[in-house]
Structures are given as C-alpha cells and as structure tokens.
N, C-alpha and C positions, 0 to 999 in steps of 0.2 A: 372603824370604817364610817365615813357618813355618809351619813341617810336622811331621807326625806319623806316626814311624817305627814301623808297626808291628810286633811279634812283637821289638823289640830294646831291648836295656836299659837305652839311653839314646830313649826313646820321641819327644823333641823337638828340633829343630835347625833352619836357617833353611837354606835354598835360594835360590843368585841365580834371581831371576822375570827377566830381560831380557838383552838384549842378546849379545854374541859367548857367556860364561861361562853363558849360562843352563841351568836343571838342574844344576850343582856344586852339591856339598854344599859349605856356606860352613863351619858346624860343628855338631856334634850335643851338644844342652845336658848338662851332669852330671843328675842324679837328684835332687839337693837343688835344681832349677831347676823340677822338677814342683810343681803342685798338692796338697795333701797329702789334700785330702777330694772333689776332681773332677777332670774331665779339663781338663789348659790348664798354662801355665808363672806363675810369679810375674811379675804386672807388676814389683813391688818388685826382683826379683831380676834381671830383664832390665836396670831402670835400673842398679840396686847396679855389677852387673858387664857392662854393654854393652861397654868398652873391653877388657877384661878376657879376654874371651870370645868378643865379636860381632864388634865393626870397630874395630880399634885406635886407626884414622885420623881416625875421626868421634865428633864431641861426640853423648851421648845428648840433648843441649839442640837439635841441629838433625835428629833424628829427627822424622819424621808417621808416624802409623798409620793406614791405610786399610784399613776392613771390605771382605770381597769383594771381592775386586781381582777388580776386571772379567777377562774371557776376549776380546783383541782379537779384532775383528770378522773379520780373514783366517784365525783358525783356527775361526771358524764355520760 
C-alpha cells in the first residue's frame, strides 16, 4: 500500500496492507519518485523502476491498482 511519511525526507514508500508482515515498511521511495508540482509519486516512475525498488520478484505487468482499499469489516 502507499503511504505517506510525513515530516521525513523520503515522504513516499509502500507498506505490506495483509497478512502475518502487515505494517512493514516494504521501502520508502527516493525524492526523484515524488511529484514535482503536487502531492503523489510518478506513475511513470513507479513502472520505470517497480523491480528496481518495489518487489524484485514481481513483473510490474501483473500489478492492479486498487483506489481505497476498503478497511475489513472486523476492524469496524
């Protein structure tokens, strides 16, 4: 999931959302991965360098992006 660190200098990074590892910082993006005129990361730059950066193990070809990742309904 990514998230947004505030008050630190690498502002962006992704978070495991599930299972045993959830809450780990997975990794916190460099600064040339921000937005350069609003708040958010490069789409471009998240493909460019997914392996790179994000998950070594997984093609960015079998990533999905889901807006709002729902809140399960037991921590309701």
């Amino acid at each position: 999931m990514l998230v947004e660190f505030p008050g630190s200098d690498r502002k962006y990074g992704f978070v495991v959302s599930t299972g045993y590892k959830a809450g780990l910082i997975l990794v916190m993006l460099p600064q040339e991965a921000e937005l350069e005129h609003s708040a958010g990361v490069s789409r471009q730059w998240v493909i460019d360098n997914w392996n790179k950066w994000i998950y070594e193990t997984c093609s960015v070809d079998d990533v999905y992006v889901d807006k709002n990742y729902p809140v399960p309904a037991s921590l309701i």
